[in-house]
C-alpha positions, 0 to 999 in steps of 0.5 A: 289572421295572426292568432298569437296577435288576436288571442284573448289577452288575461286581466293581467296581461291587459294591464301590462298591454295598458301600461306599455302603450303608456310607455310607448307614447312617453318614448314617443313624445320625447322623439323616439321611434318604434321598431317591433321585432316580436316572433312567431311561437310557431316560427320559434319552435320551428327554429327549435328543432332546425336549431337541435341538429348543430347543437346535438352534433357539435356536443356529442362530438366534444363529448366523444373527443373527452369521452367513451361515446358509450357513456352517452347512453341515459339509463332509466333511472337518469331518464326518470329524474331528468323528466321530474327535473326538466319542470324545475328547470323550466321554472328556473329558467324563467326565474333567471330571465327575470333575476337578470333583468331586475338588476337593471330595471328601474324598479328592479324586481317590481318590473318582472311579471310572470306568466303562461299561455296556456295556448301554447303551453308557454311559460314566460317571464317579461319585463315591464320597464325599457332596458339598454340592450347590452341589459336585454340581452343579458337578461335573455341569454342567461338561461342559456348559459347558467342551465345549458352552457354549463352544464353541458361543458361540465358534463363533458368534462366529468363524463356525465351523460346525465349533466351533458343531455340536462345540459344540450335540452336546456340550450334548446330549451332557450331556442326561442330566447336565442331566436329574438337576440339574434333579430336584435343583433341583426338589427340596423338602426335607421338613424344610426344612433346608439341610443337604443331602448329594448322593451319586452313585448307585454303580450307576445314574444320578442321585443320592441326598439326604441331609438333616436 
């Protein structure tokens, strides 16, 4: 049994799974076909941790390349305001996703939702509209790059451990996100068009193609 498939969906989410079936039988109707490459939560934090090694081992390598490798070492205080910041940072992350992806949703920002669950301890931000797939996964690696990325460049050039380990958890922190843009990428039309819908999954994690 899949229980990320058959956990109890919220009010809102079931809207959401309501209005999505909407739009699938619109697509549907005007010849396009459905390809789901949603994740597993579980696979995805699996991949999280397998994901944590290279990116760990390449960042402290480049900061040790700029920097005295003993300016690594968190002191208590940085420890303490990383953890009160690392909420904010998740809420950001979210807001992001959504921010991103509203520049190119039909109704622009009427078409993100926001959500949690709380069965995994989750926090998500969706989009309830198609978008082209240079969109979605824009929308889906910005996190990445404005919270993680840079950050962590920037501690390397400035010898900031605080902004460097801010920095390398954000990335991880996007694991899942990079997950999904590399099933995407790795993805082979079967009709060999380009015309290529990307439709965030309302209730699981991942997206659904859409071609013709």
């Amino acid at each position: 049994m899949n229980e990320e498939k058959d956990r109890k969906l919220s009010a809102k989410e079931q809207r959401r799974l309501s209005v999505f079936e909407e739009t699938c039988e619109k697509l549907s109707q005007q010849g396009y076909k459905r390809n789901d490459l949603t994740i597993s939560i579980v696979k995805a934090n699996l991949f999280v941790i397998l994901f944590a090694i290279p990116v760990v081992a390449i960042g402290v390598l480049l900061f040790a390349w700029k920097n005295p490798i003993s300016q690594l070492t968190p002191t208590p205080q940085g420890s303490l305001l990383f953890v009160v910041l690392f909420i904010v940072l998740i809420v950001a992350h979210e807001l992001i996703h959504g921010l991103t992806w509203s520049l190119y949703a039909e109704h622009h920002f009427k078409d993100i939702q926001f959500g949690f669950m709380k069965e995994y301890l989750t926090p998500y931000c969706t989009c309830t509209t198609p978008l082209l797939k240079s969109h979605y996964i824009m929308g889906a690696l910005m996190p990445c790059l404005v919270l993680g990325i840079l950050p962590t460049a920037i501690g390397i050039l400035l010898g900031s451990h605080f902004l460097f380990w801010t920095g390398i958890v954000m990335i991880l922190s996007a694991g899942g996100d990079i997950m999904i843009v590399m099933k995407l990428l790795a993805y082979k039309s079967q009709s060999g068009t380009k015309e290529i819908l990307i439709y965030d999954h309302p209730t699981q994690a991942g997206s659904v193609i859409f071609e013709k």
